[in-house]
LOLUM-521063 format. One record per residue: residue in one letter; x, y, z of N, C-alpha, C in turn. Coordinates in steps of 0.2 Angstrom, whole numbers, plus 5000, padded with zeros to 4 digits. Example, Ala and Ser with C-alpha at 12.3 -4.5 7.8 and 13.67 -1.06 7.14 Angstrom:
BEGIN
> tormar:n.c1:n.c2:n.c3:ca.c1:ca.c2:ca.c3:c.c1:c.c2:c.c3
> A:5066:4972:5039:5062:4978:5039:5066:4984:5039
> S:5064:4989:5035:5068:4995:5036:5064:5000:5039
! end
This chain:
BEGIN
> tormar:n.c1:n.c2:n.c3:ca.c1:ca.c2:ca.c3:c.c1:c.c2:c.c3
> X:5004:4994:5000:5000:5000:5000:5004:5006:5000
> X:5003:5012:4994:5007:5018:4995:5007:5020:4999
> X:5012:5026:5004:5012:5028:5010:5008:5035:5006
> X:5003:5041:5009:5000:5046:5007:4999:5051:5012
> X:5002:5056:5008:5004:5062:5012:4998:5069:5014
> X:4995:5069:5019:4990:5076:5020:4992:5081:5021
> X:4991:5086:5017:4993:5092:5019:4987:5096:5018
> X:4985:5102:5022:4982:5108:5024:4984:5114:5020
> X:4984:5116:5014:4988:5120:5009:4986:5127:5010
> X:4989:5131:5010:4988:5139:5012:4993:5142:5007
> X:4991:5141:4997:4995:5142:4992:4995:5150:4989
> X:4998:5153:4985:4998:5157:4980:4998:5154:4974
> X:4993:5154:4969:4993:5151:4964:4998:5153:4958
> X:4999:5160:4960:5007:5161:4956:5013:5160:4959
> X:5012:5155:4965:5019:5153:4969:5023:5160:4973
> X:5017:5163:4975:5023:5169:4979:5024:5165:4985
> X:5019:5164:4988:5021:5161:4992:5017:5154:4995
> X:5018:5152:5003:5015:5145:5004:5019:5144:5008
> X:5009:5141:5013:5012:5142:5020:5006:5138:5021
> X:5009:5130:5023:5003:5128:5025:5004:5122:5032
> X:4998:5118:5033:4999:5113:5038:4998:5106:5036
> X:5001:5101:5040:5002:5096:5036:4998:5093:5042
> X:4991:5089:5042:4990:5084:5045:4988:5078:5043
> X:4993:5072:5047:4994:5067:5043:4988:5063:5047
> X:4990:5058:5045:4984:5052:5045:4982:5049:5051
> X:4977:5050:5055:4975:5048:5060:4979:5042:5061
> X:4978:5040:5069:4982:5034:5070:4979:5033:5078
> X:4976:5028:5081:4974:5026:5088:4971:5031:5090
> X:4968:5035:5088:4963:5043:5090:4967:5048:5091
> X:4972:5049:5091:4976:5054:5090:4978:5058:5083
> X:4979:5066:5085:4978:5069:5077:4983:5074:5079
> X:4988:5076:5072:4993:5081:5078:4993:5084:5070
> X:4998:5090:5068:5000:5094:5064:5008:5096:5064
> X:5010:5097:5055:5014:5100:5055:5015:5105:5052
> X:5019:5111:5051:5019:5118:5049:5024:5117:5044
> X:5023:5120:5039:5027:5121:5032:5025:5129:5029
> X:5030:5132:5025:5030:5137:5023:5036:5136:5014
> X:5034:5140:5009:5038:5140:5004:5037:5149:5001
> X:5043:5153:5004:5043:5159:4998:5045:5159:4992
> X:5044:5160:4987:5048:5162:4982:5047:5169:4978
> X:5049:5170:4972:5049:5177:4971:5045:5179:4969
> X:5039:5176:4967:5034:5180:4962:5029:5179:4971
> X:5024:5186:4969:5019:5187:4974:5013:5190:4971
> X:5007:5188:4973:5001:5188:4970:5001:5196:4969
> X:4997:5199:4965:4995:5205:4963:4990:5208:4966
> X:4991:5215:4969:4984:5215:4971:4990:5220:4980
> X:4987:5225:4982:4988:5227:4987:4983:5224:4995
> X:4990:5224:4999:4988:5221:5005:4987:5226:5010
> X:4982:5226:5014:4983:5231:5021:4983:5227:5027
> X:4987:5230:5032:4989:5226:5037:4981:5227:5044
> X:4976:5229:5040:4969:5228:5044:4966:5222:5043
> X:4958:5222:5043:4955:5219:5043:4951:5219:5036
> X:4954:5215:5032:4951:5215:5025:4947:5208:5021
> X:4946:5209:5016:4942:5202:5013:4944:5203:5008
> X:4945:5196:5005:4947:5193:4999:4944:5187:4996
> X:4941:5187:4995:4938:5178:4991:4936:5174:4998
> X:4931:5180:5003:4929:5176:5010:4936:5174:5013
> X:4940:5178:5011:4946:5176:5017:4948:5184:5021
> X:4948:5183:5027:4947:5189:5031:4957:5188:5035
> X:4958:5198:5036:4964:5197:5036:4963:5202:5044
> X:4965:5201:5049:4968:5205:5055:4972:5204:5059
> X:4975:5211:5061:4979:5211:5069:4977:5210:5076
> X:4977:5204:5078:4978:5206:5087:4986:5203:5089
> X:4986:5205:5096:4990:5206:5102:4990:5198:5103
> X:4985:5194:5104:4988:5186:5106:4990:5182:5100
> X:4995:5179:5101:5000:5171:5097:4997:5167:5096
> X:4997:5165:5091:4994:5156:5090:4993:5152:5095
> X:4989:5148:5096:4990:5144:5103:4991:5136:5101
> X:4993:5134:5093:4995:5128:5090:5001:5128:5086
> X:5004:5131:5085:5011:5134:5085:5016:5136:5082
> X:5020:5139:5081:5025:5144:5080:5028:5144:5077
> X:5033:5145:5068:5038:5143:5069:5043:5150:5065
> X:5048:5149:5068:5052:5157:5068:5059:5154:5063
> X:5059:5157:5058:5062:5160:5053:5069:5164:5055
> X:5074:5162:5057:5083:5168:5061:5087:5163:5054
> X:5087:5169:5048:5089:5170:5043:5085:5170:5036
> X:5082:5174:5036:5077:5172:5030:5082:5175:5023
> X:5086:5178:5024:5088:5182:5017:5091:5174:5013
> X:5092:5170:5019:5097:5161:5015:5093:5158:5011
> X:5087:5161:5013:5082:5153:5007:5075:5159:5005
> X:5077:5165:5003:5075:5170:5001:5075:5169:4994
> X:5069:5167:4990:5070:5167:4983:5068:5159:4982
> X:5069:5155:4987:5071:5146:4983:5066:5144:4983
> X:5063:5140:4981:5059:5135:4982:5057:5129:4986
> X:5061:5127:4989:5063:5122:4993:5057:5123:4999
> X:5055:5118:5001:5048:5120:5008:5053:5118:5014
> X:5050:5121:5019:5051:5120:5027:5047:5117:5030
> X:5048:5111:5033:5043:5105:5037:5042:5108:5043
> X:5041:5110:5048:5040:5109:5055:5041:5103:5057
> X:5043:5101:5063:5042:5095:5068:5035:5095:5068
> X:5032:5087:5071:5025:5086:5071:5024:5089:5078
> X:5017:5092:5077:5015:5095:5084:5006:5094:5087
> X:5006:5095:5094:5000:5094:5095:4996:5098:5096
> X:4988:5096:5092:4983:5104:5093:4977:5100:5095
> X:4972:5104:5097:4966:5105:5101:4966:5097:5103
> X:4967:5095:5106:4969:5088:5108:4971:5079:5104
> X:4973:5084:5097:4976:5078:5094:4981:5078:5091
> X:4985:5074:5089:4994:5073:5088:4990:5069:5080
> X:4996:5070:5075:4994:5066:5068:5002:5065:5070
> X:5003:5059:5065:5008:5055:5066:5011:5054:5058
> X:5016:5054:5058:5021:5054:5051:5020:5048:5048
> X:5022:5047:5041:5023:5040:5038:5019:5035:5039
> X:5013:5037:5039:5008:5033:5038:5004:5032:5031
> X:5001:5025:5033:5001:5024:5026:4993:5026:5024
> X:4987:5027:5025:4983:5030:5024:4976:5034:5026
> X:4974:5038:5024:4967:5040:5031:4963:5035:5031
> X:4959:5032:5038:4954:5026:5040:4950:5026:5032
> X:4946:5025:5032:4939:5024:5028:4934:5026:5034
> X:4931:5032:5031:4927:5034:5038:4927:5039:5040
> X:4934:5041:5041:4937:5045:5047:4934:5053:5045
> X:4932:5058:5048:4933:5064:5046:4936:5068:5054
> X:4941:5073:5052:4942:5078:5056:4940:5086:5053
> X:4934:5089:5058:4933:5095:5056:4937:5101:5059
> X:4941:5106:5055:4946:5110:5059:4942:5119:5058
> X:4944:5119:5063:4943:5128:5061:4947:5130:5060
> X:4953:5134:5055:4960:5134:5055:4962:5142:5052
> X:4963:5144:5058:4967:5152:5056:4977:5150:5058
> X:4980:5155:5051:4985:5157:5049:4987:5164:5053
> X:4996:5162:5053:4997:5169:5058:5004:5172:5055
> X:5004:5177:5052:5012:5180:5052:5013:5188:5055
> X:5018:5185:5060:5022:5189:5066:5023:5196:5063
> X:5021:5202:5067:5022:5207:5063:5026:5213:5069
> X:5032:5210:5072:5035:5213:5076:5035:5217:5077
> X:5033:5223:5072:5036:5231:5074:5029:5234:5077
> X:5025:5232:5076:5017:5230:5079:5016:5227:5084
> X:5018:5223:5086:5020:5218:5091:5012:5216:5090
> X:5012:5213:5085:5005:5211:5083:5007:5204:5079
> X:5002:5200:5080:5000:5195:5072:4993:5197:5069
> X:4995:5194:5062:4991:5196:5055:4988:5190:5056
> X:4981:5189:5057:4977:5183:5057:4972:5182:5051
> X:4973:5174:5047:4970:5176:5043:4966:5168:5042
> X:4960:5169:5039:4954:5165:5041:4949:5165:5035
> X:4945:5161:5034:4938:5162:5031:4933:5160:5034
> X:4933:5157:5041:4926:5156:5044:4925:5150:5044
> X:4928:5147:5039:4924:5139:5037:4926:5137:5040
> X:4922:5130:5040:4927:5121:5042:4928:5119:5039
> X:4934:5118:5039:4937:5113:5033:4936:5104:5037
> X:4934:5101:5033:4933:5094:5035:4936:5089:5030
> X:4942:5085:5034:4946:5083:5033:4944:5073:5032
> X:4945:5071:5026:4943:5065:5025:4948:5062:5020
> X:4947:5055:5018:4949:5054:5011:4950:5055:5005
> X:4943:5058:5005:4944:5061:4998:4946:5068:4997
> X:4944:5073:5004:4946:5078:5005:4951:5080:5008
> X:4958:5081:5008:4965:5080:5010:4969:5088:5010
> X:4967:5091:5006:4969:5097:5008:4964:5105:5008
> X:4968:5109:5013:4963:5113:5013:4967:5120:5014
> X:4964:5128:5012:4970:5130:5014:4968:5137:5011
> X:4971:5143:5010:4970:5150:5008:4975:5150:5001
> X:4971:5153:4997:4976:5152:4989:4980:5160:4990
> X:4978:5164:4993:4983:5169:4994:4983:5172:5002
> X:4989:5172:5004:4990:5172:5012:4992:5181:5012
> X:4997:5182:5011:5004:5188:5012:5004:5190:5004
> X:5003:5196:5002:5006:5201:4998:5015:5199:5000
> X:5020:5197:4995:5026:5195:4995:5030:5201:4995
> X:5028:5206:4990:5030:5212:4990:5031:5216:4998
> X:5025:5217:5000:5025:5217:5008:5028:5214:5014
> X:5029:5206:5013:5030:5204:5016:5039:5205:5016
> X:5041:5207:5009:5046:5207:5010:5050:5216:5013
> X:5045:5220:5012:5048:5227:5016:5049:5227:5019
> X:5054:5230:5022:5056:5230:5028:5054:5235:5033
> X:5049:5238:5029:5044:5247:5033:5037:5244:5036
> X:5037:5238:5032:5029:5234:5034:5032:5234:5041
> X:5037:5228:5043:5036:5224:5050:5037:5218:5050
> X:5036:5216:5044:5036:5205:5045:5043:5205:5048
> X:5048:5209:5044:5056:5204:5045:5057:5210:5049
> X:5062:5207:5054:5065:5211:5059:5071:5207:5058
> X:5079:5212:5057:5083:5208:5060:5086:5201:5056
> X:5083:5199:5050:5081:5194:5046:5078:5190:5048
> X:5072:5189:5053:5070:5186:5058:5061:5185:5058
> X:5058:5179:5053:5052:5178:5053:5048:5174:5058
> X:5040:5175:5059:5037:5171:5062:5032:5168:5057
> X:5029:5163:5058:5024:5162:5054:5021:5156:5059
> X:5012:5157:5060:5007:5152:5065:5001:5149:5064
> X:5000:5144:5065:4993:5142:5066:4991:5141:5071
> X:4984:5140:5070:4979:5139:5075:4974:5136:5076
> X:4974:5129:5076:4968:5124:5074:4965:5124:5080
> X:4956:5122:5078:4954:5122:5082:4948:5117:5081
> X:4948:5108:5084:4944:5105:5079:4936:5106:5083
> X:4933:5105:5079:4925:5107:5079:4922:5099:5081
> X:4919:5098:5084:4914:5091:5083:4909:5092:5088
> X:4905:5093:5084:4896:5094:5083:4894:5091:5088
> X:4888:5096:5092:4884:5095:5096:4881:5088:5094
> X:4881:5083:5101:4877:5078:5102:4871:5078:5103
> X:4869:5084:5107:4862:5084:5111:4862:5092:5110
> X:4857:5093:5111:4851:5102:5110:4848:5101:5118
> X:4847:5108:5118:4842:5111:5124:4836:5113:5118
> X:4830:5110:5119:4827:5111:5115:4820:5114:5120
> X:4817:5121:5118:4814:5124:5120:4808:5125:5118
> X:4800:5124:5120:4795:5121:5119:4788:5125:5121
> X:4785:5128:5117:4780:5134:5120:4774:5127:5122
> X:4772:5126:5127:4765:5123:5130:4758:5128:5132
> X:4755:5127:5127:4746:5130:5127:4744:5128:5131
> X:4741:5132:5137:4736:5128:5142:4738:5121:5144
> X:4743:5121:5147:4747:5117:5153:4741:5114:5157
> X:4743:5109:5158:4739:5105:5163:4740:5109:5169
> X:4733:5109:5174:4732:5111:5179:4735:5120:5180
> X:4732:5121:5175:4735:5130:5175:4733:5134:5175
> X:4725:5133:5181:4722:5138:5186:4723:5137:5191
> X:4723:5143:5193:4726:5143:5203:4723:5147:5205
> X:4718:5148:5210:4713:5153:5216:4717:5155:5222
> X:4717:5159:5220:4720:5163:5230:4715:5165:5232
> X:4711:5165:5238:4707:5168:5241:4709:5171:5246
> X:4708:5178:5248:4713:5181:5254:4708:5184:5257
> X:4706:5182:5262:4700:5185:5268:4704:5193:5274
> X:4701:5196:5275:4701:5199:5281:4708:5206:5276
> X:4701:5208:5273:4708:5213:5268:4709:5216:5271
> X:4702:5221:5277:4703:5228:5277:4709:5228:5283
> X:4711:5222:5287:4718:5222:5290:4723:5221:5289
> X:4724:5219:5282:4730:5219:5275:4735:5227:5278
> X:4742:5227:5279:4747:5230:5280:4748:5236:5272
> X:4755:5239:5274:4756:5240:5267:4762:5237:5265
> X:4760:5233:5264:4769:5228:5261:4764:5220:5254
> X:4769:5220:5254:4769:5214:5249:4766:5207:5252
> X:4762:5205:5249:4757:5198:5252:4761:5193:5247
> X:4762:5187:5247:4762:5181:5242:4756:5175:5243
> X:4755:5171:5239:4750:5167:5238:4758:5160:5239
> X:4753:5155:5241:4757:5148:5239:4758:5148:5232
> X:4767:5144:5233:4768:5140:5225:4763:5135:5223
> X:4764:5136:5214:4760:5133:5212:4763:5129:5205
> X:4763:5125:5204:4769:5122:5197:4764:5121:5190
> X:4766:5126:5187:4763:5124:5180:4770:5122:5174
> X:4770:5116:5172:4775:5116:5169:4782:5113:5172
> X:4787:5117:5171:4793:5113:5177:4795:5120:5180
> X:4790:5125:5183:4791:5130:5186:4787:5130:5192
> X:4789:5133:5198:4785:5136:5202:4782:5142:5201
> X:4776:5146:5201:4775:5152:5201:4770:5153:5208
> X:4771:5160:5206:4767:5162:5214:4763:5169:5213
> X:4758:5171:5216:4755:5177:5214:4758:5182:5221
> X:4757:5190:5219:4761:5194:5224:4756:5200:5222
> X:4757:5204:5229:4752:5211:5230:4752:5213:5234
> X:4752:5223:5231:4753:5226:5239:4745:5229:5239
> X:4743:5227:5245:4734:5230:5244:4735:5236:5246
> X:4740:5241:5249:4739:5247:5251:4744:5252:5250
> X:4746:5252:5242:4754:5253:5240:4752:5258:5234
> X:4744:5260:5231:4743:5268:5230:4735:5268:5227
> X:4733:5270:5222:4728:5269:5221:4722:5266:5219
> X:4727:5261:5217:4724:5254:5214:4728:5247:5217
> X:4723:5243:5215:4728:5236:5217:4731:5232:5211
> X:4737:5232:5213:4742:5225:5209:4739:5221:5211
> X:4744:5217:5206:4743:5211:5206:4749:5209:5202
> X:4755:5203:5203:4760:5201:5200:4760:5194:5200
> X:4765:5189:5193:4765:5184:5195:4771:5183:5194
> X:4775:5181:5199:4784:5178:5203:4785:5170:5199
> X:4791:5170:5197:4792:5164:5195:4798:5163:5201
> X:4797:5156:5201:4800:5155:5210:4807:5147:5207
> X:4806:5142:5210:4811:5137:5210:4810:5134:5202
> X:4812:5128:5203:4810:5124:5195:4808:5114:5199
> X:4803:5114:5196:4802:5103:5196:4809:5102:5200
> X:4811:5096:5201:4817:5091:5202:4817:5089:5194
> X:4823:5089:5192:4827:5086:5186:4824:5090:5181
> X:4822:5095:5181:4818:5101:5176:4824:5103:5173
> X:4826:5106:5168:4832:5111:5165:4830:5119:5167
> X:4837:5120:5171:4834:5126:5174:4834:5133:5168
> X:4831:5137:5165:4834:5139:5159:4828:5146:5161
> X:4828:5152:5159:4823:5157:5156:4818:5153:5155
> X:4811:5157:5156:4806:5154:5156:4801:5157:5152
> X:4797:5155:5147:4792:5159:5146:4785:5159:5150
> X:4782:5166:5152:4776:5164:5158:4771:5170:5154
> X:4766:5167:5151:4759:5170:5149:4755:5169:5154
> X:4751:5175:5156:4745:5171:5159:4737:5177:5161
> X:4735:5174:5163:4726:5177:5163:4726:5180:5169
> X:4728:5188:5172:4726:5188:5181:4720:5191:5182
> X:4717:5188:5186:4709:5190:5185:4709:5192:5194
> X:4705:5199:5194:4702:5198:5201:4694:5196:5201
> X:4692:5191:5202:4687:5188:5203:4679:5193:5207
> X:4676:5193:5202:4669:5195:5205:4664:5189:5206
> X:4662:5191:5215:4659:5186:5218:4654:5185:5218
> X:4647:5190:5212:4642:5192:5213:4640:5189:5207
> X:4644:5189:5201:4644:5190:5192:4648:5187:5190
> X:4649:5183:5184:4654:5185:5178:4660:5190:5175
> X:4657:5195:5180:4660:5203:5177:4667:5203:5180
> X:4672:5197:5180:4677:5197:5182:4684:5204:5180
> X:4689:5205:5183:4693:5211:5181:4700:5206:5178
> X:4700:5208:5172:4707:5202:5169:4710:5207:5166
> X:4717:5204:5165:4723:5208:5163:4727:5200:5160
> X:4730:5204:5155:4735:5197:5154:4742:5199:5153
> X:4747:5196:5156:4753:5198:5153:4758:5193:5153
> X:4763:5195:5150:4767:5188:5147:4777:5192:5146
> X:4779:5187:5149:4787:5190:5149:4793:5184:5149
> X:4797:5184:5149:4804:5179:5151:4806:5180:5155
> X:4805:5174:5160:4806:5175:5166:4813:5171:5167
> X:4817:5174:5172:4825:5173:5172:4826:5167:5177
> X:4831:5164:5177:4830:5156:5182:4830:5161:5187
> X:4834:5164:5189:4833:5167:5198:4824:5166:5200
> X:4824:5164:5206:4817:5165:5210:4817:5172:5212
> X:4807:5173:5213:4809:5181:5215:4805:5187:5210
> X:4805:5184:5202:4805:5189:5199:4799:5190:5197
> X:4795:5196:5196:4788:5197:5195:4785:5201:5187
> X:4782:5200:5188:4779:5203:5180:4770:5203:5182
> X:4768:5210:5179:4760:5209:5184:4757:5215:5178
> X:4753:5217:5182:4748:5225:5181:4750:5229:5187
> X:4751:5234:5185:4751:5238:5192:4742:5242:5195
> X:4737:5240:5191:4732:5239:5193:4726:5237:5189
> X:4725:5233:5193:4719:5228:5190:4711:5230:5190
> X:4712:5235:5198:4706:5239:5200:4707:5246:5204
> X:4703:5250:5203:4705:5256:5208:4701:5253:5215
> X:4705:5255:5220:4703:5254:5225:4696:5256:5228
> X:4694:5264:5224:4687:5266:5224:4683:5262:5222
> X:4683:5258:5218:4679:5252:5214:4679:5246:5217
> X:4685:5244:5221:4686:5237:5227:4681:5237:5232
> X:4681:5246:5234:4678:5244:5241:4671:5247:5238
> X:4668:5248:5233:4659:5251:5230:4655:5243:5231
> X:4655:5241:5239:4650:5235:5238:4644:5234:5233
> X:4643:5239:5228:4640:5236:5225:4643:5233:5219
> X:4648:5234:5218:4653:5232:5211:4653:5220:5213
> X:4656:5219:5219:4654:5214:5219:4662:5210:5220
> X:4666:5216:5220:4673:5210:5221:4678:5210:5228
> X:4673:5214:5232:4676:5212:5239:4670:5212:5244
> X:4670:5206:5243:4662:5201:5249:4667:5198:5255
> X:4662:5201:5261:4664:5201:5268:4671:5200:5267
> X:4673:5205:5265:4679:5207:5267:4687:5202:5264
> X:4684:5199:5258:4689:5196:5253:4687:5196:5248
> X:4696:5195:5244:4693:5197:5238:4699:5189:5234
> X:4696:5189:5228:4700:5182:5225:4701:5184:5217
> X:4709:5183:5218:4711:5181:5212:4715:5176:5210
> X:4713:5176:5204:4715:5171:5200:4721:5170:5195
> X:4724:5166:5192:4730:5165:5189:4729:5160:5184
> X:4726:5163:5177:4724:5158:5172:4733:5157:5167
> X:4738:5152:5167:4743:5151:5163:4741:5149:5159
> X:4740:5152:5152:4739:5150:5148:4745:5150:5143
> X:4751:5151:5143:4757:5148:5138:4763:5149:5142
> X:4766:5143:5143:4775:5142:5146:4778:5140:5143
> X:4784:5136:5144:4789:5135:5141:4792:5129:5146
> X:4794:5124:5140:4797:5119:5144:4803:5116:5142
> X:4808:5113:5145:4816:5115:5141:4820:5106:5141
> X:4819:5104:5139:4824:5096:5140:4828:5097:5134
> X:4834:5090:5135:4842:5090:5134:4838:5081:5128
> X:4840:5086:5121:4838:5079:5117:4844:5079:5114
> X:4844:5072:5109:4848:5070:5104:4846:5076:5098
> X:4853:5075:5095:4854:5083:5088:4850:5078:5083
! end
C-alpha cells in the first residue's frame, strides 16, 4: 500500500508564496500537525493592508495574542530568500490531537473538522496578522487538503517598513481548532394551556391587610413554580403580580416563558377584572411581571361592584402559555 501524504495548503497560485499545515493520517485517536511554509519570488497582485480585509471570503487581521497551535520562527530568512525548497516543522500537538508521520493511509470513515486560522508575526506591531475564512474545513479521504490560495502580499512581506522581518528574523502560526458537533440540544418548547393551570388565591380579612407585599402559595405549572404577589395598600389601585420561583426536580433550569390570565374575581357575576401579561422570566426565583392595577381601590371597596364580599377578595391566575426546556439527541 502507497504511503499518502496530507497536507492543509495555504497556496499562492502564482507561487509567491506557501504556507501551509500538514496533517497526517490519523492513528489510535490521536491527530497532531505539522507547519510548512515555501517563499519564492513572484507574489500575488493586488495590494495588501495590514487591517482587517476580505478577499475571496478570506478575512485578514491584527491582534496582540500568538497562535496557541504553534509557531515557527524563521533567524535567517535572506538564506532561502527566493528558493523554492519548503520548510517542514516538527510534528506538533493541537486541540487535543497529535497526527503521526509515515503513515500509510486515512481510515475509511474518518473525518476531522478544523477551524483553522493562519498567523504571520508582525514585530514592529508587536502584533499578528490573522487570517481565516470562517469555514470548516473537513478533513477525509477524499478531502485532504485545505488551505487560503493567497496568504501575504510578498512584496509586503518582503519590506522591511511593513514589520514582517526584523533583523532577518520571521514568524509564521497556526491555530487549529477542531469542531465536533453537538450531540444533544436544549430544545425549547412553547405549551398551550398546561395541565392544571388555574390557581385561586382567596385572601380573607383585607381591610387588616398591611402596606407591604402579600404572596400566595407556589403553584407548578409546567417545570416552574409560580406564585401570585400584591401590595393592597401601595397607591391607588391594586396590583397584582406573578413571581416565577424554583424549577420541578430534574427540570432544565433555563429562562422561562410565563403568559398568563390575572383575574380579580367578581363574587356576585361573571363581570370578572382580567389583565394578561406575558414576559421571560430569568432562572433566579423572586421575579415578578403583573399589572400595576387591576382595579381602583374606589371600585374594590363600592360593595356594589361585587369584588370584595365580607371582606375578601379572590384572584385568580389563568397560565395559559409556558415553556418547557429538555436536553435531546441533535
Amino acid at each position: 500500500m502507497d504511503t499518502q501524504e496530507t497536507s492543509l495548503g495555504v497556496r499562492d497560485v502564482n507561487m509567491g508564496n506557501y504556507l501551509w499545515v500538514y496533517p497526517d493520517p490519523l492513528i489510535m485517536g490521536w491527530v497532531g500537525y505539522k507547519l510548512g511554509w515555501v517563499i519564492c519570488g513572484l507574489g500575488w497582485a493586488g495590494l495588501f493592508y495590514p487591517k482587517l480585509t476580505s478577499l475571496t471570503g478570506v478575512t485578514r487581521v491584527l491582534r496582540e495574542e500568538g497562535p496557541s497551535s504553534k509557531i515557527v520562527t524563521i533567524a535567517g530568512y535572506s538564506v532561502i530568500k527566493g528558493r523554492g525548497e519548503p520548510y517542514e516543522s516538527s510534528v506538533f500537538e493541537a486541540a487535543g490531537y497529535k497526527w503521526i508521520e509515515e503513515t500509510e493511509t486515512i481510515p475509511y470513515g474518518l473525518e476531522v473538522n478544523v477551524d483553522l486560522k493562519l498567523f504571520v508575526h508582525v514585530p514592529k506591531l508587536e502584533k499578528y496578522l490573522t487570517i481565516t475564512d470562517g469555514a470548516v474545513k473537513r478533513f477525509n479521504a477524499e478531502k485532504k487538503e485545505w488551505g487560503f490560495e493567497q496568504l501575504i502580499d510578498l512584496a509586503s512581506f518582503e519590506n522591511t517598513n511593513e514589520g514582517y522581518i526584523v533583523q532577518d528574523t520571521c514568524s509564521f502560526g497556526a491555530e487549529i481548532f477542531i469542531v465536533k458537533p453537538a450531540k444533544v440540544q436544549e430544545k425549547v418548547t412553547f405549551i398551550s394551556n398546561p395541565p392544571r393551570n388555574v390557581f385561586t388565591w382567596e385572601i380573607p380579612h383585607f381591610s387588616d391587610m398591611e402596606d407591604k407585599f402579600y404572596y400566595s402559595d407556589d403553584f407548578l405549572v409546567g417545570d416552574r413554580y409560580w406564585r401570585l404577589g400584591f401590595n393592597p395598600k401601595g397607591g391607588s389601585a391594586l396590583p397584582i403580580y406573578l413571581d416565577a420561583q424554583g424549577f420541578r426536580p430534574d427540570a432544565v433550569a433555563t429562562n422561562t416563558w410565563g403568559a398568563v390570565n390575572l383575574r380579580l374575581k367578581n363574587q356576585r357575576s361573571t363581570n370578572h377584572r382580567e389583565r394578561y401579561s406575558a414576559a421571560w422570566y430569568p432562572i433566579r426565583s423572586g421575579y415578578g411581571v403583573g399589572v400595576n392595577s387591576i382595579i381602583s381601590l374606589a371600585d374594590l371597596h363600592d360593595a356594589s361592584k361585587g369584588y370584595l364580599v365580607n371582606d375578601a377578595i379572590i384572584f385568580e391566575a389563568e397560565m395559559v402559555k409556558v415553556t418547557v426546556t429538555n436536553i435531546v439527541s441533535v
